[in-house]
Legacy VTK file of the C-alpha trace (Angstrom):
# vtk DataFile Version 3.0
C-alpha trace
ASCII
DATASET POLYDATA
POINTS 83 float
12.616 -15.249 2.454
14.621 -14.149 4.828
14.219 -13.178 9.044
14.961 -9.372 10.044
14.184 -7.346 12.762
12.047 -4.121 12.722
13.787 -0.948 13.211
10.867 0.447 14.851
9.887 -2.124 17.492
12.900 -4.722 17.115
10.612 -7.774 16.905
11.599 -10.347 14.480
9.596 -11.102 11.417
9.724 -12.733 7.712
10.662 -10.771 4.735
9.606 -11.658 1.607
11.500 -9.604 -0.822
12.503 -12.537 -3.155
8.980 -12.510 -3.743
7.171 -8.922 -2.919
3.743 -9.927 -3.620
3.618 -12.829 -0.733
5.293 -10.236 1.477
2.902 -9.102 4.540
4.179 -5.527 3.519
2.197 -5.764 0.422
-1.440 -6.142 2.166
-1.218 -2.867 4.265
-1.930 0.593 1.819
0.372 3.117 2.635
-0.479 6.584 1.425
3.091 8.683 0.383
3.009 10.781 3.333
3.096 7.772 5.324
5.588 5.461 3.563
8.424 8.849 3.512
7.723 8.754 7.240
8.966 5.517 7.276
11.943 6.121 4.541
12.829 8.899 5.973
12.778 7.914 9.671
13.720 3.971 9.487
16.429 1.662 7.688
15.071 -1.297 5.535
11.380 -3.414 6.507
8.991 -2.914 9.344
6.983 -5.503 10.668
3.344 -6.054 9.602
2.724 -4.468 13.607
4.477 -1.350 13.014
2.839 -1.103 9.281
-0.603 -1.743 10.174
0.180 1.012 13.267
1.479 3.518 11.331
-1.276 2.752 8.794
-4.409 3.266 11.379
-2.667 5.885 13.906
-0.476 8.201 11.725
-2.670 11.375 11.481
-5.129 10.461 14.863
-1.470 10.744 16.965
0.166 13.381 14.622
3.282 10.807 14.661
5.766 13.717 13.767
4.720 17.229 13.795
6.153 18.047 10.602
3.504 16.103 8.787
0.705 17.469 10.914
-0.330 19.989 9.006
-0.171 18.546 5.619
-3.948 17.334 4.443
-5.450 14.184 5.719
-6.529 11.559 3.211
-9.757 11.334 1.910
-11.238 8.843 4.069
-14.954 9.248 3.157
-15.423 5.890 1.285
-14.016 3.665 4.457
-16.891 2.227 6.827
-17.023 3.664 10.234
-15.992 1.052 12.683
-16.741 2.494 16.063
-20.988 2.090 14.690
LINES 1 84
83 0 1 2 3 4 5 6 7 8 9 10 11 12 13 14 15 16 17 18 19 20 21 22 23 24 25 26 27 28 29 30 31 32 33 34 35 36 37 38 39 40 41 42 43 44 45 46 47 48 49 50 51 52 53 54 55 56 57 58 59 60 61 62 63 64 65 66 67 68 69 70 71 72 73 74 75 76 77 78 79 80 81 82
């Protein structure tokens, strides 16, 4: 384990690299147009924050315009939350 800080939002958090699995980057499903935003746009970890935003706000927001038009995931099988 091992402290960093988050490129993104500069908060400190716990990395987990020695062992990937207990990592909090391991719960949050990136889809690949998401996680080359991040490689292409950030050095090393985010924290679970930035993750779990990029995860839920990525194509509501349009986070960089170069990925707007690209498709949006199929998100038909996910439960509507705002019921």
């Amino acid at each position: 384990m091992m402290e960093k800080i988050c490129p993104r939002c500069g908060g400190c958090f716990i990395c987990s690299n020695d062992s990937i699995m207990d990592c909090h980057c391991a719960s949050i499903s990136l889809d690949a147009t998401q996680r080359n935003f991040i490689a292409e746009n950030y050095k090393g970890c985010l924290c679970n924050d930035c993750l779990r935003l990029i995860q839920e706000t990525f194509y509501s927001v349009k986070i960089n315009p170069r990925y707007a038009s690209k498709p949006r995931p199929n998100l038909s099988n996910r439960k509507n939350t705002q019921e």
